[in-house]
SERO-4910 file (N, C-alpha, C, O; in steps of 0.05 Angstrom, whole numbers):
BEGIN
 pado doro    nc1    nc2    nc3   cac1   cac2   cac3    cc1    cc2    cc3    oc1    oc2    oc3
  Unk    A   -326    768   -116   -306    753   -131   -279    763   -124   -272    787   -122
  Unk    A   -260    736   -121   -227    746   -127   -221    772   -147   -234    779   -167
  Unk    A   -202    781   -137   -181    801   -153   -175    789   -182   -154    776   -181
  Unk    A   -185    789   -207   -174    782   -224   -153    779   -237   -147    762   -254
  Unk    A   -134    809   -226   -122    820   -244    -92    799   -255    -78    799   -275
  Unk    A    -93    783   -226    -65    767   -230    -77    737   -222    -95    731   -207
  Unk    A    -57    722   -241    -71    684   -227    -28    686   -227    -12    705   -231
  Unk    A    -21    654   -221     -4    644   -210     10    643   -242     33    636   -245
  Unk    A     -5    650   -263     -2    643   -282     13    675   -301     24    676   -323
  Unk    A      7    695   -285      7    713   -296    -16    733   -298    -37    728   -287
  Unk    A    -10    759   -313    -35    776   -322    -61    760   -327    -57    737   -333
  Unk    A    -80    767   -326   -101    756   -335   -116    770   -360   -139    766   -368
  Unk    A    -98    785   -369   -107    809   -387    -97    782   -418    -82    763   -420
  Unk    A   -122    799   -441   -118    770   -463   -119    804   -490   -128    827   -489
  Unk    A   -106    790   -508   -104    810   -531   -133    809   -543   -147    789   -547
  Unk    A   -136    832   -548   -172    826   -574   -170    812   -592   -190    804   -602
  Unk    A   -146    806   -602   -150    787   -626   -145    755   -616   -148    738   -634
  Unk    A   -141    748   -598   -136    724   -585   -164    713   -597   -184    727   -601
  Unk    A   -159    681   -602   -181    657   -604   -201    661   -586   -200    679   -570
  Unk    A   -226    639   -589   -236    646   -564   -232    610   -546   -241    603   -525
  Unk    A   -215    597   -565   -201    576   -544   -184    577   -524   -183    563   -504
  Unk    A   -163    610   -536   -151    623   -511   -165    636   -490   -157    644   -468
  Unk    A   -185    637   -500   -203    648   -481   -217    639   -453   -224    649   -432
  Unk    A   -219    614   -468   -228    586   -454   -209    579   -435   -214    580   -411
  Unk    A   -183    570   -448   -158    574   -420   -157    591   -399   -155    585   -375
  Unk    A   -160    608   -408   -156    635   -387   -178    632   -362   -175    634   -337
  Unk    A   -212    623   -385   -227    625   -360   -218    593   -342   -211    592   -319
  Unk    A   -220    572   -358   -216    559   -340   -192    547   -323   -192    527   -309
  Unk    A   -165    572   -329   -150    573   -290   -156    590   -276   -148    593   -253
  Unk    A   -173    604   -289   -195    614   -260   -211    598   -243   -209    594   -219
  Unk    A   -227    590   -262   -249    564   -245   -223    549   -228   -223    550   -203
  Unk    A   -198    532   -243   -186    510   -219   -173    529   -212   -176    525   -188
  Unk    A   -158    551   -213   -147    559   -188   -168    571   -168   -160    576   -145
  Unk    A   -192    575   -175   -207    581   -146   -219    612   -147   -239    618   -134
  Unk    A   -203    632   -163   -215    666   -169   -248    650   -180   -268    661   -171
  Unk    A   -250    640   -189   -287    625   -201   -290    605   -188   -281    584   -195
  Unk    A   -309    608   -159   -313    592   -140   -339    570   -152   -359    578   -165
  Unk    A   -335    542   -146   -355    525   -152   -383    539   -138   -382    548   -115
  Unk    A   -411    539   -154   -428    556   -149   -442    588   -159   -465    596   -163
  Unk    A   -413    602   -158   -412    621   -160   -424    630   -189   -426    614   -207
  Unk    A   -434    663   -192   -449    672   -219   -423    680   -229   -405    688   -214
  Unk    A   -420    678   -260   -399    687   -272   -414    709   -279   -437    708   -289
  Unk    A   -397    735   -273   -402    760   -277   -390    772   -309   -367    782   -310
  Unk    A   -403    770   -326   -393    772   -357   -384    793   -362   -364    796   -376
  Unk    A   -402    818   -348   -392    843   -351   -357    847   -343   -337    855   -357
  Unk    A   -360    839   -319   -322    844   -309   -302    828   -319   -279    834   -324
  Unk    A   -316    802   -321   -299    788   -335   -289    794   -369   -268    786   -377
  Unk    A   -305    808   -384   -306    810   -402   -287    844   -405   -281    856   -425
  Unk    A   -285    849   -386   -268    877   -388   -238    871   -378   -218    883   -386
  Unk    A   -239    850   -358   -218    844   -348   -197    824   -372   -173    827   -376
  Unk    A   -213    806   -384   -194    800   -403   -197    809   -430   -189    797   -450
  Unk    A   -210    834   -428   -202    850   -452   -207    831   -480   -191    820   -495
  Unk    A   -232    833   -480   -241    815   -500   -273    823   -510   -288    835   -495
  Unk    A   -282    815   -535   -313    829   -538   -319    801   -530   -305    782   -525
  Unk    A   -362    806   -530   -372    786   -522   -382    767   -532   -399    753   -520
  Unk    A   -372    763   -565   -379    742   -582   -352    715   -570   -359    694   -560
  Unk    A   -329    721   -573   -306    705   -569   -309    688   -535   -305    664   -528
  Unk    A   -322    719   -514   -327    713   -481   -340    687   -480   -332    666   -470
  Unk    A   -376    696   -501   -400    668   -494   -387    648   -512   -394    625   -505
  Unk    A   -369    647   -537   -359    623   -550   -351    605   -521   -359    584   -512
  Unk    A   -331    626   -514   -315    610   -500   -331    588   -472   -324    565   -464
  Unk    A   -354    605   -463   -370    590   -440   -381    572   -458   -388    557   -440
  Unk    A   -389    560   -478   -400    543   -491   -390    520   -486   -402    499   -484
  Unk    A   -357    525   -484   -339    512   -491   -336    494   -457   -334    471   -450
  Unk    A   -337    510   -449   -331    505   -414   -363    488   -410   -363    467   -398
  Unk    A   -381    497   -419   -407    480   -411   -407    458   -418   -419    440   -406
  Unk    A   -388    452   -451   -390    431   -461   -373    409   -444   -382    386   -445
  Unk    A   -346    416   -426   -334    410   -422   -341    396   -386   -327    382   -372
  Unk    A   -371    409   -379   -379    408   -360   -369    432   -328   -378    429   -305
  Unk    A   -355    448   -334   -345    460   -316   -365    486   -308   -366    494   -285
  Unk    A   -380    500   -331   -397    511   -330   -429    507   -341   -439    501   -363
  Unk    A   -441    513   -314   -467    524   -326   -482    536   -335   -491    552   -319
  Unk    A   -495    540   -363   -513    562   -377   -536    564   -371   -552    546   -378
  Unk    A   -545    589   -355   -580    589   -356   -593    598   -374   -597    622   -367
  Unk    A   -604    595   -394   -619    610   -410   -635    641   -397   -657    641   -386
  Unk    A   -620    661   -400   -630    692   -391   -629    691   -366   -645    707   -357
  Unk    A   -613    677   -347   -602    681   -320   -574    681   -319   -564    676   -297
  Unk    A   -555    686   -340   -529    679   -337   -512    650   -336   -521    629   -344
  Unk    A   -495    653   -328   -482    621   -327   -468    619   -297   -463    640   -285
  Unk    A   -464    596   -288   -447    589   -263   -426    578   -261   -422    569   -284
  Unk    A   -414    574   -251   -391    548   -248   -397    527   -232   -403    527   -208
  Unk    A   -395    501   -257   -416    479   -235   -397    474   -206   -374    482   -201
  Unk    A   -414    461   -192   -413    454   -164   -418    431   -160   -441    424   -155
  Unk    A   -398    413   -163   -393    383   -152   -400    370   -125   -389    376   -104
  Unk    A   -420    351   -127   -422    344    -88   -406    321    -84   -394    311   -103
  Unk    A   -402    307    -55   -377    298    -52   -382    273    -71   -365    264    -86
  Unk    A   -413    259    -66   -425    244    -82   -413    246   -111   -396    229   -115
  Unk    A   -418    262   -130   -406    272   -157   -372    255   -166   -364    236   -180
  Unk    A   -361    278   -143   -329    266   -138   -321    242   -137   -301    236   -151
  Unk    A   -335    224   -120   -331    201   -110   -328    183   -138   -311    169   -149
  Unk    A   -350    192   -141   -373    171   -175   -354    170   -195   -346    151   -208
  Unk    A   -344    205   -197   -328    202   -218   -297    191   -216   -284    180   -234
  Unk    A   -290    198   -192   -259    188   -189   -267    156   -185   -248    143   -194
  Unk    A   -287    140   -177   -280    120   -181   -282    102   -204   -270     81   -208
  Unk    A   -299    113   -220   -293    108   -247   -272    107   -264   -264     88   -278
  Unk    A   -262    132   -260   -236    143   -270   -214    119   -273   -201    111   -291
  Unk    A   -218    108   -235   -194     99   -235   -191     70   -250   -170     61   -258
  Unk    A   -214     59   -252   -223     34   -270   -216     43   -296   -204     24   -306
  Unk    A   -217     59   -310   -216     74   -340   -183     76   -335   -171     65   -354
  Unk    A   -168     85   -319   -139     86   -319   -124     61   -317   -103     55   -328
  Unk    A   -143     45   -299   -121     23   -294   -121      9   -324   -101     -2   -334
  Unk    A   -153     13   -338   -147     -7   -358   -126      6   -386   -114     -7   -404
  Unk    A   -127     31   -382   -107     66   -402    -78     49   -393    -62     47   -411
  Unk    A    -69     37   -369    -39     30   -363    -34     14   -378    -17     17   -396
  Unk    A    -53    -17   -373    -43    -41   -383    -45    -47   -410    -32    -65   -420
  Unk    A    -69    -25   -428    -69    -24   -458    -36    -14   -465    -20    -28   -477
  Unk    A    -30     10   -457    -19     28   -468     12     13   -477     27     13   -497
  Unk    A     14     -3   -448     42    -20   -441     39    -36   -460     62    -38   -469
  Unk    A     27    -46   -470     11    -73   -501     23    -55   -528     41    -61   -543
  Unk    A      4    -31   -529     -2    -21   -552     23     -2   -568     32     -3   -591
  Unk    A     29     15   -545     44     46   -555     68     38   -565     81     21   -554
  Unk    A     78     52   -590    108     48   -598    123     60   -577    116     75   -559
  Unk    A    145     49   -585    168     62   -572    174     95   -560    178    106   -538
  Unk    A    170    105   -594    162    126   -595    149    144   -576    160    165   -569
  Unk    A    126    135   -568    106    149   -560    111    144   -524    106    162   -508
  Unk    A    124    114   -516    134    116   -494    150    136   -486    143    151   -468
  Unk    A    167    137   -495    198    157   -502    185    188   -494    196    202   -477
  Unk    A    164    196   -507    163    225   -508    145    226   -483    151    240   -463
  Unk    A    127    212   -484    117    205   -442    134    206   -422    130    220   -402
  Unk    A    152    193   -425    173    189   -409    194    224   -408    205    234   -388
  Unk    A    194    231   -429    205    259   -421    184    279   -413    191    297   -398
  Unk    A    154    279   -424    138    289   -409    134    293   -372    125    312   -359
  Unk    A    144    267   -364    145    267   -340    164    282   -323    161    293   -301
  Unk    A    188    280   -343    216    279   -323    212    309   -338    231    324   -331
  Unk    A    196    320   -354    189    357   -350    171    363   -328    174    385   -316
  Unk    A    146    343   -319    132    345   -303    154    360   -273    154    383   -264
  Unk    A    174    333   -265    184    336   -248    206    365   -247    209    375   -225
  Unk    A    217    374   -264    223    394   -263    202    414   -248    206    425   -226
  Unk    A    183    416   -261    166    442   -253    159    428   -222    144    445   -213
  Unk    A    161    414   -209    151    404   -180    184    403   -171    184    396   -147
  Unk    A    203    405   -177    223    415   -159    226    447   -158    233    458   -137
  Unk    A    221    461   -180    220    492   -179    193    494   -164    194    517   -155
  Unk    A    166    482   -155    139    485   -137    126    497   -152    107    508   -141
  Unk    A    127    500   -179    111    512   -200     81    491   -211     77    472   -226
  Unk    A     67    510   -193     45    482   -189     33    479   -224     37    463   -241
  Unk    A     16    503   -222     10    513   -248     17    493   -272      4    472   -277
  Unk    A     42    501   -286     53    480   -301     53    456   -292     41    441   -308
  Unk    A     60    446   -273     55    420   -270     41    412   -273     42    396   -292
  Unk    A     10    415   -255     -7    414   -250    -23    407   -296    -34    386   -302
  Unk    A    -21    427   -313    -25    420   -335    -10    408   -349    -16    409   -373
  Unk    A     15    393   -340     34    377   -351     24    347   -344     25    328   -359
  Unk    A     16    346   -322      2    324   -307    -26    318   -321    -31    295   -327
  Unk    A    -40    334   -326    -68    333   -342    -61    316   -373    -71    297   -385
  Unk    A    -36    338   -380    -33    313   -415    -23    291   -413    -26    272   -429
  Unk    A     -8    293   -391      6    263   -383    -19    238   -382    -17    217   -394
  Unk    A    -38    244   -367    -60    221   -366    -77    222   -393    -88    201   -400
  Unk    A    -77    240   -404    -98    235   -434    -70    228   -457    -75    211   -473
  Unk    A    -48    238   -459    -28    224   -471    -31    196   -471    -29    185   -493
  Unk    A    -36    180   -447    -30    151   -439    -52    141   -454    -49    123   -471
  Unk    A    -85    156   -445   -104    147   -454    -98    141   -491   -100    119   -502
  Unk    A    -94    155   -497    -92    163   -533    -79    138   -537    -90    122   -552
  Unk    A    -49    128   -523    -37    118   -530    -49     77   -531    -36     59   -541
  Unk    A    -74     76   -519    -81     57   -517    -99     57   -544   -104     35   -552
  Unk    A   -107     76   -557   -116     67   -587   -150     65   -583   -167     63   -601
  Unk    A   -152     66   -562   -181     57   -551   -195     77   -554   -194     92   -535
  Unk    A   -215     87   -578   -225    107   -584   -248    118   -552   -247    138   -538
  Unk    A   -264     99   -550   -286    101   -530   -270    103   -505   -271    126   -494
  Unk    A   -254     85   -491   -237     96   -468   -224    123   -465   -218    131   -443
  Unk    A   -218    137   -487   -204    164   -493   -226    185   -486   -219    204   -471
  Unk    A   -252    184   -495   -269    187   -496   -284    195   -464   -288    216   -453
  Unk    A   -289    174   -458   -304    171   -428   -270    190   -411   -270    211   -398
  Unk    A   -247    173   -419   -230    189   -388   -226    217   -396   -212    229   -380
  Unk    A   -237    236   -423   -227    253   -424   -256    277   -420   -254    302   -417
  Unk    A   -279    262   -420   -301    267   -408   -302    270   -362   -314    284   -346
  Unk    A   -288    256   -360   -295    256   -327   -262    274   -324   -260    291   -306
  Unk    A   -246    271   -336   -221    281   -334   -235    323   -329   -232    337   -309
  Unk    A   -248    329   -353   -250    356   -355   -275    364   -330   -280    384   -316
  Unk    A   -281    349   -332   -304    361   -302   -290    362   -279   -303    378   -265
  Unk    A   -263    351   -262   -248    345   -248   -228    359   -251   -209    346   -242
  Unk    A   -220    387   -261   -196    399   -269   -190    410   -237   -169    405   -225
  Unk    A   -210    423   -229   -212    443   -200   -199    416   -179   -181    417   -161
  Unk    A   -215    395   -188   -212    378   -159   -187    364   -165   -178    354   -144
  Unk    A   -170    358   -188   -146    342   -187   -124    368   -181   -100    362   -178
  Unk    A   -133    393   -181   -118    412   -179   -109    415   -149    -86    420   -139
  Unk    A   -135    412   -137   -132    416   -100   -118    393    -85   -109    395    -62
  Unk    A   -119    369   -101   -109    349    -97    -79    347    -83    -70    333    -65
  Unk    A    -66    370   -101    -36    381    -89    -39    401    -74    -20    417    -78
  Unk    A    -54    408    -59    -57    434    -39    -35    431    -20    -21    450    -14
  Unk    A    -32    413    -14     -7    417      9     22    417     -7     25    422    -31
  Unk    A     43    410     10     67    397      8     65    372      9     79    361     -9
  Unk    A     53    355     23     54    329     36     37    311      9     47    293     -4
  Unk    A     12    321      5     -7    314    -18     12    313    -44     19    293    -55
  Unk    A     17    335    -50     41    335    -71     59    322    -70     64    312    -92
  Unk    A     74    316    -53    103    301    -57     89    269    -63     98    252    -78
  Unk    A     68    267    -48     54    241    -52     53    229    -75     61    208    -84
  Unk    A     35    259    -86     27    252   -119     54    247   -141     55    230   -158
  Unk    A     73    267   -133     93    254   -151    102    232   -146    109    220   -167
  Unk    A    106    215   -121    113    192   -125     99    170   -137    108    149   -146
  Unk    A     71    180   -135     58    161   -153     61    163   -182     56    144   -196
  Unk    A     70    187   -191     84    189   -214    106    183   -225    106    185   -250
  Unk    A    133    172   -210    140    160   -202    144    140   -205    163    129   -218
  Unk    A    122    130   -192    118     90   -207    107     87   -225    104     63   -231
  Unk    A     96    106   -244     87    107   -270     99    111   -282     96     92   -297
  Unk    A    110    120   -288    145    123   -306    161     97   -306    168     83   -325
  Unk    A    165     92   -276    179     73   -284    165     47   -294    180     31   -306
  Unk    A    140     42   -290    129     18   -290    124     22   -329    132      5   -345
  Unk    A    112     42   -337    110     52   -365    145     43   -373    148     20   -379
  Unk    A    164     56   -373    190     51   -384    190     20   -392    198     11   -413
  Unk    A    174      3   -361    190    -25   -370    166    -39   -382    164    -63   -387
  Unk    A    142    -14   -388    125    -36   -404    106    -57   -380     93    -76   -389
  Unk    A    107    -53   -361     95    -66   -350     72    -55   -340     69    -37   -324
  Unk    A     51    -74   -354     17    -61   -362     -2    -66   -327    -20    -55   -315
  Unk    A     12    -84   -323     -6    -90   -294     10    -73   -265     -1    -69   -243
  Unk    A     40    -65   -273     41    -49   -247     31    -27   -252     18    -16   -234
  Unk    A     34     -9   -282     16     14   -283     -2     15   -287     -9     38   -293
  Unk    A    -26     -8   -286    -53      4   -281    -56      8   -252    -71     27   -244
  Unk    A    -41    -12   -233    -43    -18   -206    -41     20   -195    -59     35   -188
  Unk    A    -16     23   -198    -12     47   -187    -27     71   -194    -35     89   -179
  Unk    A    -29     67   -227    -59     93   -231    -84     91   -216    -96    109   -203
  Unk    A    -92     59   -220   -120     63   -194   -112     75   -166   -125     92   -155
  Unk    A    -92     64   -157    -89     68   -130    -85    107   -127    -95    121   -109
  Unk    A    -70    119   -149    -70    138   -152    -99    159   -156   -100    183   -154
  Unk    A   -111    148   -161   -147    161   -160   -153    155   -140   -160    174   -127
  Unk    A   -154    132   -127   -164    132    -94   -148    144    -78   -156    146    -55
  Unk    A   -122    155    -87   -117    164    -66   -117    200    -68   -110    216    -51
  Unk    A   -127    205    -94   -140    234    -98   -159    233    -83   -158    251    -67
  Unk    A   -187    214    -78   -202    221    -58   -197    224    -35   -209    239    -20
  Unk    A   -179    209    -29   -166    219      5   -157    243      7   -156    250     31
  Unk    A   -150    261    -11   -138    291    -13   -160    297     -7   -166    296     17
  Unk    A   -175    303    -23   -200    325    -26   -225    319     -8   -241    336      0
  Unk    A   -225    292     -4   -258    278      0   -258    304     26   -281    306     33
  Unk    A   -244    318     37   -251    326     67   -258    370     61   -264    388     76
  Unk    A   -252    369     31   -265    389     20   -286    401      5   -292    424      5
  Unk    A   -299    380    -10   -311    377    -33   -344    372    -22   -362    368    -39
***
């Protein structure tokens, strides 16, 4: 296993009295930044010394990650970090992007003003943190940005399903920006979601969110 001691994020060290939701965070920017390789045995012992935590709050927190699909629990063999095949990826980003396009054209219908407004500065914080290259933040600014939108369509079951394939996909929408080139991409597709969101117009932002999931598989499909 990676060096724990530091992620992009900081210490990896957590107070004993911390939640064990914070706990859950912690483990999983390990899993997407990559120190918890897809496959790999999570070692409870180190981990559990490394973030300085007992082991009631540690297994809460893997519960939480299993529930979420990112980890696997063996009953008396430990747990893993699941391992996506390209098949998996495919299935789910193309789903996704059907579930987004229809998250655009509700949302443009449904959302107050309000709720546009604070999306809209969500973004233009997004873009801050991608002119400083602060993937990290972004990278989880980008994650509420798409379940924000979802919410905003009112659509209990759509919220539902994209926030289900959304959490199994954290590692892979993460690698998505591995480059420079991938990244500058992705924000422009963000980009036209903003603007197409600002003017309310439900059919250019579903357009560009689908196209925006297909073209996450062109990132990754050549790693995964």
């Amino acid at each position: 296993m990676a060096d724990l001691g530091m992620t992009a994020g900081g210490p990896v060290a957590i107070r004993k009295q911390t939640l064990h939701d914070q706990v859950a965070n912690r483990i999983r920017d390990l899993i997407i930044e990559g120190y918890l390789e897809p496959g790999s045995r999570i070692d409870e012992t180190r981990l559990i010394e490394q973030l300085e935590v007992s082991r009631t709050p540690f297994r809460e927190a893997l519960r939480t990650l299993a529930a979420e699909g990112l980890v696997i629990i063996r009953p008396s063999r430990g747990a893993v970090v699941r391992k996506l095949t390209p098949q998996d990826v495919h299935s789910m980003l193309e789903v996704l992007a059907h579930l987004e396009r229809l998250a655009g054209q509700l949302a443009c219908e449904r959302a107050s003003d309000a709720q546009v407004a604070a999306l809209i500065a969500l973004h233009e914080e997004m873009m801050r943190h991608y002119e400083k290259r602060e993937r990290m933040p972004y990278y989880k600014l980008n994650q509420e940005f798409h379940s924000r939108l979802a919410e905003m369509t009112g659509n209990e079951t759509l919220q539902e399903m994209q926030r289900n394939i959304q959490a199994r996909l954290k590692r892979i929408r993460f690698l998505g920006n591995r480059s420079p080139e991938y990244w500058a991409a992705a924000v422009g597709e963000h980009e036209r979601m903003a603007d197409a969101l600002s003017r309310r117009d439900g059919q250019a932002l579903g357009e560009v969110m689908a196209q925006h999931l297909s073209n996450t598989w062109d990132r990754v499909k050549s790693i995964v």
